[in-house]
C-alpha positions, -999 to 999 in steps of 0.1 A, spaced: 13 299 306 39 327 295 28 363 312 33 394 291 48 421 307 39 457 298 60 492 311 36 510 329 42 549 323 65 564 343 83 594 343 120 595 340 139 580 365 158 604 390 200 597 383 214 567 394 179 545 398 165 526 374 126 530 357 109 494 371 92 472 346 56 461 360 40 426 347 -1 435 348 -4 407 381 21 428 398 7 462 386 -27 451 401 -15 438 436 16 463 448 11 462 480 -4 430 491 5 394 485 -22 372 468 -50 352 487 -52 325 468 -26 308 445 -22 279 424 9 273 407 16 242 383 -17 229 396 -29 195 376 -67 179 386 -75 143 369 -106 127 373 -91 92 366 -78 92 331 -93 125 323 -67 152 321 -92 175 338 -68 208 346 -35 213 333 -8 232 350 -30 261 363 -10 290 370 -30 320 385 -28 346 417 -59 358 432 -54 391 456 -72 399 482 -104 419 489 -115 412 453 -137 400 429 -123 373 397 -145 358 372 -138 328 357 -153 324 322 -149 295 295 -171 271 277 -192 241 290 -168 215 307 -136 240 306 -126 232 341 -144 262 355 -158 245 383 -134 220 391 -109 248 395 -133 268 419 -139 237 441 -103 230 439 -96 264 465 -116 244 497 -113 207 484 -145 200 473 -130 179 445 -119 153 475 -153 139 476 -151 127 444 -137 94 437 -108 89 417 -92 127 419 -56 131 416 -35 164 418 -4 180 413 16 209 417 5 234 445 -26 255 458 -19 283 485 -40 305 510 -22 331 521 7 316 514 2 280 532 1 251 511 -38 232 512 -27 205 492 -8 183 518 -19 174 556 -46 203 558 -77 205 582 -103 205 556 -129 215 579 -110 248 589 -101 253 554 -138 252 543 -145 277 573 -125 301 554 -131 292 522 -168 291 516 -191 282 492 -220 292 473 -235 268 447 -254 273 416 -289 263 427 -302 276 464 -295 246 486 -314 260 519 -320 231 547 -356 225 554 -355 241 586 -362 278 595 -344 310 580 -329 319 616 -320 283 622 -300 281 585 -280 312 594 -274 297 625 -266 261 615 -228 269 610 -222 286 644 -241 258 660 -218 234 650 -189 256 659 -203 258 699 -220 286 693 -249 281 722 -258 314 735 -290 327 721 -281 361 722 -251 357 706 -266 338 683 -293 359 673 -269 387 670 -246 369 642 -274 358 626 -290 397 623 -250 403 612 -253 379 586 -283 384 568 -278 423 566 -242 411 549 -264 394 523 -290 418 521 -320 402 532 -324 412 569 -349 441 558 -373 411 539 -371 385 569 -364 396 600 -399 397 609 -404 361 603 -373 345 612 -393 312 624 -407 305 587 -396 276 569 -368 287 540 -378 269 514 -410 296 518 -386 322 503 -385 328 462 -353 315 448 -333 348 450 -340 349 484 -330 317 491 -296 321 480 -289 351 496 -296 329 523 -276 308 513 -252 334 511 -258 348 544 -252 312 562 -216 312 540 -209 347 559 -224 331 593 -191 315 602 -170 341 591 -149 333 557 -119 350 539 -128 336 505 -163 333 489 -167 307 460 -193 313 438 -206 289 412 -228 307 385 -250 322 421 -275 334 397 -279 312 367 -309 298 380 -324 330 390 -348 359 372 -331 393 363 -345 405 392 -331 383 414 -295 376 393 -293 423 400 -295 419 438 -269 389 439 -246 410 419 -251 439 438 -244 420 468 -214 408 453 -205 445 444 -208 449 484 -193 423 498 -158 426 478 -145 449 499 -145 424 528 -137 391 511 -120 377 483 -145 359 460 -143 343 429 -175 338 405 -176 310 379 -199 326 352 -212 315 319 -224 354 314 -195 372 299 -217 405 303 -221 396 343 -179 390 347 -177 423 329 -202 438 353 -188 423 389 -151 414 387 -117 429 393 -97 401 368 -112 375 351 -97 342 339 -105 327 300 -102 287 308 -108 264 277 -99 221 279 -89 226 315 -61 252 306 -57 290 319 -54 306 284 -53 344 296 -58 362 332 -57 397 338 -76 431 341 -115 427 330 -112 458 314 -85 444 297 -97 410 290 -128 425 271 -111 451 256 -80 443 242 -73 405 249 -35 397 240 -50 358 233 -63 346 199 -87 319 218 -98 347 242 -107 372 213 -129 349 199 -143 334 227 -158 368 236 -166 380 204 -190 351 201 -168 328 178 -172 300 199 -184 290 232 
């Protein structure tokens, strides 16, 4: 994908130095290189073409939306950043995926990779064990044995998500007790548990009332200045609500990334002007 570059306004140069020409990823990240990359990148399932030289930067301490129609690539792109795809038979890739600069693609610890690069799913998977004992699943299996320290991560955790105040007198009930919303910012809270850099989000709240789908975005509002997350969404009106830059997929290409404010404004793509404007989609 060809990046436009824009000039942002300056005033004029002192003698002998030059006014500097800013591209909009640039602009948005001076100071600090990206999180995540993924340069050239090419999934197949098989045959199927699924993404096609994906080219994107994701900085740091941020939130980015992807958006696009049903079977766009959304998700295989999110799941692509820890792996996920490698349980699925028959995946192939190309080209390169980077956090913090490190390749993930080659000879790669995939169980430290998914430490710091978590992930939330669409529907609230809690285990059928207690609240305090999903928190403290992760830490468990990472030696965690102390009680106190255990119980102190665990209070950590669940304030992160936003639900210590509506559990932490029952700790010892069963999580599937909870409403939905509750269980995924459970869900959530057992992500933050073992202490992740990135936060994958696919559609958190499209299974979930308005109610709940407001506290999960207000959590996601909270947590961004802490961790990078990226949020597949279907809900245009939600990626305009939560995220920093969002990402226009269609057929498993990147057609535009940039601003939000941007993106819904003033889209410098055809496809991406009328996928927001309700042409399509």
């Amino acid at each position: 994908m060809t990046l436009d570059t824009e000039v942002a306004p300056v005033a004029p140069p002192p003698p002998r130095l030059q006014a500097t020409v800013h591209t909009e990823e640039a602009a948005a990240t001076p100071a600090r290189p990206p999180k995540l990359t993924a340069r050239a990148f090419d999934l197949f399932y098989g045959a199927v073409h699924a993404l096609k030289k994906v080219t994107l930067a994701i900085p740091p301490d941020s939130v980015t939306a992807i958006i696009g129609p049903s079977g766009c690539g959304k998700s295989t792109l999110l799941r692509s950043f820890n792996r996920m795809n490698d349980l699925i038979r028959g995946v192939r890739t190309s080209g390169r995926i980077t956090l913090d600069g490190e390749d993930i693609l080659g000879p790669t610890d995939v169980v430290t990779l998914r430490r710091r690069v978590g992930m939330v799913f669409q529907r609230p998977n809690p285990f059928p064990m207690s609240i305090f004992d999903n928190v403290a699943f992760g830490l468990r299996l990472l030696g965690v044995r102390d009680r106190g320290e255990l119980e102190g991560r665990v209070e950590l955790s669940l304030r992160r998500a936003a639900l210590w105040d509506e559990v932490k007198d029952r700790l010892e009930v069963g999580a599937l007790q909870l409403s939905g919303g509750q269980q995924q910012r459970l869900c959530i809270a057992r992500g933050l548990a073992v202490e992740p850099e990135v936060l994958l989000m696919d559609e958190p709240a499209s299974a979930l009332d308005p109610t709940a789908t407001a506290r999960i975005e207000e959590l996601v509002l909270a947590l961004k200045s802490s961790y990078t997350i990226v949020v597949v969404t279907h809900n245009m009106q939600q990626a305009a609500r939560i995220s920093d830059r969002t990402a226009f997929m269609l057929s498993g290409e990147l057609i535009e990334y940039g601003e939000t404010s941007r993106i819904f404004t003033s889209p410098r793509q055809k496809l991406t002007e009328d996928y927001i404007t309700g042409r399509f989609g």
